[in-house]
C-alpha positions as CSV (number, residue, x, y, z in Angstrom):
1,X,9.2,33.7,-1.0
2,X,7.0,31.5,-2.8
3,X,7.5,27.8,-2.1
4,X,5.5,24.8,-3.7
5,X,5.5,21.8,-1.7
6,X,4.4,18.4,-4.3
7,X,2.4,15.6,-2.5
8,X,1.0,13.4,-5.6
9,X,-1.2,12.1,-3.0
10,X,-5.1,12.0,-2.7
11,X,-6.2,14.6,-0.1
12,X,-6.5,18.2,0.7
13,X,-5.6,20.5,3.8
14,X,-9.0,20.0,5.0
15,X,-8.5,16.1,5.1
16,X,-6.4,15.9,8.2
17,X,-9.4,13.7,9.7
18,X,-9.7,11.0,7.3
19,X,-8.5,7.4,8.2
20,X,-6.6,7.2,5.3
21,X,-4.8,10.1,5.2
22,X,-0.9,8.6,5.5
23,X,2.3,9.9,7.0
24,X,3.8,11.6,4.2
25,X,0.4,13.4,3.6
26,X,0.2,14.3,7.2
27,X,3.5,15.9,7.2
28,X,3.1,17.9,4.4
29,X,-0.3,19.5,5.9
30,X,1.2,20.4,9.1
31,X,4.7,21.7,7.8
32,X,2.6,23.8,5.4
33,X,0.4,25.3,7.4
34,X,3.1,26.1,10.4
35,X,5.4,28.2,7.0
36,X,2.5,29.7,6.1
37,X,2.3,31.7,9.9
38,X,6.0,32.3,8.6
39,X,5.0,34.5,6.1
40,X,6.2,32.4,3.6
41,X,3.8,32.1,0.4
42,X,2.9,28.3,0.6
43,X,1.7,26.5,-2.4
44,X,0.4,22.5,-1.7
45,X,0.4,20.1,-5.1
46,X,-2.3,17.6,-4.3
47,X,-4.7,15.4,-5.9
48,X,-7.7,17.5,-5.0
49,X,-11.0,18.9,-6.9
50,X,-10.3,22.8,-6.6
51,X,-8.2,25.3,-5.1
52,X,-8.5,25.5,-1.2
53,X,-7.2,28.7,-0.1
54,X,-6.2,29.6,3.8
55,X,-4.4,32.9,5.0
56,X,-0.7,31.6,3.0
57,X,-1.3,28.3,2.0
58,X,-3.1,27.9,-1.0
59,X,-3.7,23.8,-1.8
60,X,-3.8,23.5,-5.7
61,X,-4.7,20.6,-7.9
62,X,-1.9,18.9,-9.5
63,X,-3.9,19.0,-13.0
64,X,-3.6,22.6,-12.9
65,X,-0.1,23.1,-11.7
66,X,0.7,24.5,-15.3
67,X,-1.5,27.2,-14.9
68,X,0.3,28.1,-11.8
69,X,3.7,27.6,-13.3
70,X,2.7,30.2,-15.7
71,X,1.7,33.1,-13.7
72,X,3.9,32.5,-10.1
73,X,7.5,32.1,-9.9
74,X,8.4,29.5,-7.4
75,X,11.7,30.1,-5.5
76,X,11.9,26.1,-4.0
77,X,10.0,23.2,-4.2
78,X,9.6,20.6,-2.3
79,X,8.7,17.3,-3.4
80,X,7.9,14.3,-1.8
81,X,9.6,11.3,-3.4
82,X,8.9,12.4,-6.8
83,X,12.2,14.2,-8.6
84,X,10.1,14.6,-11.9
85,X,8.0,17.8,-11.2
86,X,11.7,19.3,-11.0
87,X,11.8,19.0,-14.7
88,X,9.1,21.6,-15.3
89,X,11.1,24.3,-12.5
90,X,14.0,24.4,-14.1
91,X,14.8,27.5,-12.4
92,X,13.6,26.4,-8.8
93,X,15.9,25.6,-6.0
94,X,14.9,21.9,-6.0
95,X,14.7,19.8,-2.8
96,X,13.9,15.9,-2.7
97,X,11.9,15.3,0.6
98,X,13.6,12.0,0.8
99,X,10.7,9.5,2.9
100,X,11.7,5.8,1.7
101,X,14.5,4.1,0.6
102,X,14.7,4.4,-3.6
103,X,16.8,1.5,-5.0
104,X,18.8,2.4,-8.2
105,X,16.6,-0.2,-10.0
106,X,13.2,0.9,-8.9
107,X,14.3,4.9,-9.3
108,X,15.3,3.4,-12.8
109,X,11.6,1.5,-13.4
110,X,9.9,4.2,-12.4
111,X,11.3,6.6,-14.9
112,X,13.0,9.0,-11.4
113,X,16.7,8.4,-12.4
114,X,17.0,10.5,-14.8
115,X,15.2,13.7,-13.4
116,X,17.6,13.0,-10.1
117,X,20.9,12.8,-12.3
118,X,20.0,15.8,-15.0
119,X,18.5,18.6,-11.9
120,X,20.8,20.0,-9.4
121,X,18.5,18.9,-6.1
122,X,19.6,18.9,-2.3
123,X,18.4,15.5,-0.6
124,X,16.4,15.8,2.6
125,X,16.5,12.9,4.2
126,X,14.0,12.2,7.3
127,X,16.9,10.0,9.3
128,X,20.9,8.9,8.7
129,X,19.8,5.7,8.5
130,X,18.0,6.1,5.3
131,X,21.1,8.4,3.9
132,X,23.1,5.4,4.4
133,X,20.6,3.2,2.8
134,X,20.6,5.7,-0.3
135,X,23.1,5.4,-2.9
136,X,25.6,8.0,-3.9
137,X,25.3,7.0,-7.3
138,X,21.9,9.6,-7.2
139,X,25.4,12.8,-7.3
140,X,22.9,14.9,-4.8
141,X,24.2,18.6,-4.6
142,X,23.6,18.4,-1.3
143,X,22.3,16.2,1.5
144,X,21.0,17.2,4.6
145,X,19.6,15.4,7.6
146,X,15.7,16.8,9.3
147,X,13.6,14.1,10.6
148,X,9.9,14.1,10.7
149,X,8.2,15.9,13.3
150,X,5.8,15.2,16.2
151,X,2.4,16.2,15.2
152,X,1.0,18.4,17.9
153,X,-2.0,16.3,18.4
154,X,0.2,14.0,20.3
155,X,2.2,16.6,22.5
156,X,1.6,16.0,26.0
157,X,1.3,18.9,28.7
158,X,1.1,16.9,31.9
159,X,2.2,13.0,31.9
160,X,-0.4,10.4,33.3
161,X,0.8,7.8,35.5
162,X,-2.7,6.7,36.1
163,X,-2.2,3.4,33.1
164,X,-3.1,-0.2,32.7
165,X,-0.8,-2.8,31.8
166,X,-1.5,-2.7,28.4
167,X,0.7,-3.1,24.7
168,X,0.3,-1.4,21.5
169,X,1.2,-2.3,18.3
170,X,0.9,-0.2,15.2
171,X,2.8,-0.9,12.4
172,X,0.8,-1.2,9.2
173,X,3.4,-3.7,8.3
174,X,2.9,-7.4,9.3
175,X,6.3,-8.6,9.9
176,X,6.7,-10.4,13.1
177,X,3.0,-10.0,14.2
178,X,1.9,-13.4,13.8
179,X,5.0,-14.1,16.8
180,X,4.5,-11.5,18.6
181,X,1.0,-12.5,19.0
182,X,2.3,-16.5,19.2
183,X,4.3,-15.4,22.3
184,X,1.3,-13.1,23.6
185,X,-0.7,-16.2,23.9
186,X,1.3,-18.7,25.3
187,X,3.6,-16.8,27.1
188,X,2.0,-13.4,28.0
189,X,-1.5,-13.8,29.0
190,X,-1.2,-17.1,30.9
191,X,0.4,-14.8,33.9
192,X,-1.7,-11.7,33.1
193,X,-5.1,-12.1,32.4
194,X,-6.1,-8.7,32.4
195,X,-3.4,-7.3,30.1
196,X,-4.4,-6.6,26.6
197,X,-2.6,-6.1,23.3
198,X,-4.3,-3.3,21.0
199,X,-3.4,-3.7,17.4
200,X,-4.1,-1.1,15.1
201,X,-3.0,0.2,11.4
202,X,-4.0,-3.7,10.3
203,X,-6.2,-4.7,8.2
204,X,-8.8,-6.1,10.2
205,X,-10.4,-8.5,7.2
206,X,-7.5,-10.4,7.0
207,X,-7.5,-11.7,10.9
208,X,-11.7,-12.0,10.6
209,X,-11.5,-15.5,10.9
210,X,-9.4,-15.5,13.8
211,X,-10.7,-12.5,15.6
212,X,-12.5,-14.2,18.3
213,X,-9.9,-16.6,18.7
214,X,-7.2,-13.9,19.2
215,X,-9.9,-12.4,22.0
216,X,-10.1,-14.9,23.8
217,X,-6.4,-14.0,24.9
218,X,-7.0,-9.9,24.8
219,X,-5.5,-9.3,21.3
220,X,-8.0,-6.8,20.1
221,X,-7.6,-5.5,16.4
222,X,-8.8,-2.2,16.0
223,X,-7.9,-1.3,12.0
224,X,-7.4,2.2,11.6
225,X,-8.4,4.6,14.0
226,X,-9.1,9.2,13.9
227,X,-4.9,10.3,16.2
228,X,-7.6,11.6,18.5
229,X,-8.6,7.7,19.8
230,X,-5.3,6.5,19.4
231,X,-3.5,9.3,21.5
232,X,-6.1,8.4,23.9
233,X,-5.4,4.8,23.9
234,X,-1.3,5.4,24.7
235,X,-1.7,7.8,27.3
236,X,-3.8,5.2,29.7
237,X,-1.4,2.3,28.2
238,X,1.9,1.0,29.5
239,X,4.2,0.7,26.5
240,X,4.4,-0.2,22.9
241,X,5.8,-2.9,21.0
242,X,7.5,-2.0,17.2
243,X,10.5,-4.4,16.2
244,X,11.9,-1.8,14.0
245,X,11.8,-4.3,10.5
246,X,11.6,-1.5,7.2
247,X,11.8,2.1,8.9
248,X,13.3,4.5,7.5
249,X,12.2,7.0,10.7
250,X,9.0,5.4,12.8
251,X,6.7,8.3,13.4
252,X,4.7,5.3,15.4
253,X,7.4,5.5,17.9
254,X,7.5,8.7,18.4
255,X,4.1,9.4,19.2
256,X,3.9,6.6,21.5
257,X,7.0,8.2,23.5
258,X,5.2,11.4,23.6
259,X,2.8,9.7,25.3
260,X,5.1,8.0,27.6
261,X,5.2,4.7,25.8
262,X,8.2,2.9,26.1
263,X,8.9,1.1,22.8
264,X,10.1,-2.4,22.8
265,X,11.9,-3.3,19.7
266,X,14.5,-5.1,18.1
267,X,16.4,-2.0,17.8
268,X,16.6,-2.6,13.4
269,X,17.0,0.2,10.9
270,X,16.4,3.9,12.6
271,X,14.9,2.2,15.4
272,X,18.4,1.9,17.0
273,X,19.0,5.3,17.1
274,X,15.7,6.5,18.4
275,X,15.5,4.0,21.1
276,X,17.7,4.6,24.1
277,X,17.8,1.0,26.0
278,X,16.2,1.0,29.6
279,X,15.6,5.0,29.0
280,X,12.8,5.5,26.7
281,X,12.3,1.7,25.8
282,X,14.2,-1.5,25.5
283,X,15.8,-3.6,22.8
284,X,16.0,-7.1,22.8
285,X,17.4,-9.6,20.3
286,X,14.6,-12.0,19.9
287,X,11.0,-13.4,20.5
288,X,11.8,-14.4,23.8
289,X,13.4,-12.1,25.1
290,X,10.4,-9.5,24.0
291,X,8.3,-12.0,25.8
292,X,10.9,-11.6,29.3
293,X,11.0,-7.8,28.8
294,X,7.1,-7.6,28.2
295,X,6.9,-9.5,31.6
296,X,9.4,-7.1,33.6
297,X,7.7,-4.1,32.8
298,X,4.3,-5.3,33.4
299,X,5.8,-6.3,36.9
300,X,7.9,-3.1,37.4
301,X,6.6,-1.0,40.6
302,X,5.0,2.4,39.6
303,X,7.9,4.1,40.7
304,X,9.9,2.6,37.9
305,X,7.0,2.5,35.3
306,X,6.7,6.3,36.3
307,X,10.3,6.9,34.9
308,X,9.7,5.8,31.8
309,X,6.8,7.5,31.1
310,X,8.9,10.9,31.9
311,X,12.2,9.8,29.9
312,X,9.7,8.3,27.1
313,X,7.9,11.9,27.0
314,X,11.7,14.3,27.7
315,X,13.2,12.2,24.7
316,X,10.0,13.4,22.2
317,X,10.7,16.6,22.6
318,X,13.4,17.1,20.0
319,X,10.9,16.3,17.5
320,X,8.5,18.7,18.5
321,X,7.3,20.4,15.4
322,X,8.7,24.0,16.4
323,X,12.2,22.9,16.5
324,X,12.3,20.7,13.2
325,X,10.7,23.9,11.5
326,X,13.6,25.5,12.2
327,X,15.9,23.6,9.9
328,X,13.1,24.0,7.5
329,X,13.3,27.4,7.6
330,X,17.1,27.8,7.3
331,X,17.2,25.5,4.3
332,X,14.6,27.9,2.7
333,X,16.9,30.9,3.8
334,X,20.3,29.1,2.6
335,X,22.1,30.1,-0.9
């Protein structure tokens, strides 16, 4: 079976290293390389130089895809956010790897209306929340439900219960930042001086000026960093703060439970459904009660801080990427 997955994205299979290599990108490299083992003939669409071919998986430039078109016939392809490579497969079981929310008025602006109505596609959609968030008006054949997947660099054999009090955030997004770190400072580190907060996925220019003020209360930006460091950085940490404001799945939280990161959140969008309160993190309704919760788990015995590192790790483990493949694979297989 020969199946093209299309990532209009800027990176190649070999990229998996690079700081700026996203979510969606990430994803796409690990699902295709795991079908490839399957036997299945895997075909990437990037925004790459040349050809880059390993075992199954061939990565292809998208300015060549013609030539491709031409000599292979492509029983599926996959495409990530972008309907309108389905106009040139006309005989292609089309699936929509559904990552964000598309607004009728922005699939409208950018020309992806049309190529949804006219091509029979089934919608993959990484979460329920962002099916509900998607409107019916789109007349999907079908629509089916597989969330993102752990990658395995953040599977954890043995949990570590050997942590410092420390908080993570890293959401690209800024939203609620500046009061999280408003509460940090006058609420937080006045009763625990040695606790840190790590922030990372921001752009670091844009809190320059303030850097040293924010230090001087252990808010350390780090920007982006290589999964390697940041994996690193959870597993000797004590739990991670992500409100939940714009996600349509959260992959941060995820790899922070696989870690045995509690998440503290505001339990918005998919957040509430991947957050269990007082079992693999807490939600809370505002500022101040993040502030109270941040307290009690700082001041939790290790007994109870031990607990959440196993339920944070036990509840990853549906997302591990061997059981999402599986869906994969019986969407591939289905008529």
């Amino acid at each position: 079976m020969n199946i093209l997955f299309y990532c209009p994205f800027r990176f190649n299979i070999n990229s998996k290293n690079l700081l700026s290599l996203g979510g969606i990108e990430s994803l796409n490299i690990e699902l295709c390389k795991n079908l490839a083992k399957k036997k299945f003939n895997i075909y990437l669409a990037t925004y790459c130089s040349k050809e880059i071919k390993k075992k199954n998986l061939k990565n292809i430039p998208i300015k060549n895809i013609n030539n491709y078109k031409d000599n292979i016939r492509f029983d599926i392809i996959v495409s990530s956010n972008y309907p309108n490579i389905f106009n040139s497969f006309r005989n292609s079981k089309k699936i929509l790897w559904m990552h964000n929310t598309l607004a009728i008025e922005k699939a409208f602006r950018k020309n992806k209306l049309l190529s949804i109505l006219k091509n029979n596609i089934t919608a993959v959609f990484v979460s329920k929340y962002l099916e509900s968030q998607t409107s019916n008006l789109y007349l999907f054949n079908k629509k089916i439900i597989i969330p993102n997947f752990l990658s395995n660099k953040f599977i954890v054999n043995k949990s570590n219960y050997k942590r410092k009090n420390n908080l993570i955030w890293s959401v690209q997004r800024e939203k609620g930042l500046k009061e999280t770190m408003d509460i940090w400072v006058n609420h937080i580190y006045p009763k625990n001086k040695k606790t840190k907060l790590f922030i990372f996925g921001i752009d670091k220019s844009k809190f320059i000026k303030l850097k040293n003020y924010y230090k001087k209360y252990n808010i350390i930006f780090f920007g982006r960093v290589k999964k390697d460091k940041l994996k690193k950085i959870y597993e000797t940490s004590l739990g991670m703060i992500c409100l939940g404001y714009d996600e349509t799945f959260c992959l941060n939280a995820i790899e922070a439970n696989a870690c045995g990161l509690p998440v503290i959140t505001f339990g918005k969008t998919v957040l509430k459904n991947i957050i269990k309160n007082n079992y693999n993190g807490f939600i809370v309704k505002d500022y101040k009660s993040l502030s109270i919760k941040i307290l009690e788990l700082i001041d939790k015995d290790q007994s109870n801080k031990n607990k959440y590192i196993d339920n944070s790790i036990k509840s990853s483990k549906k997302y591990h990427l061997n059981k999402i493949k599986k869906k994969w694979v019986k969407l591939f297989s289905a008529k």
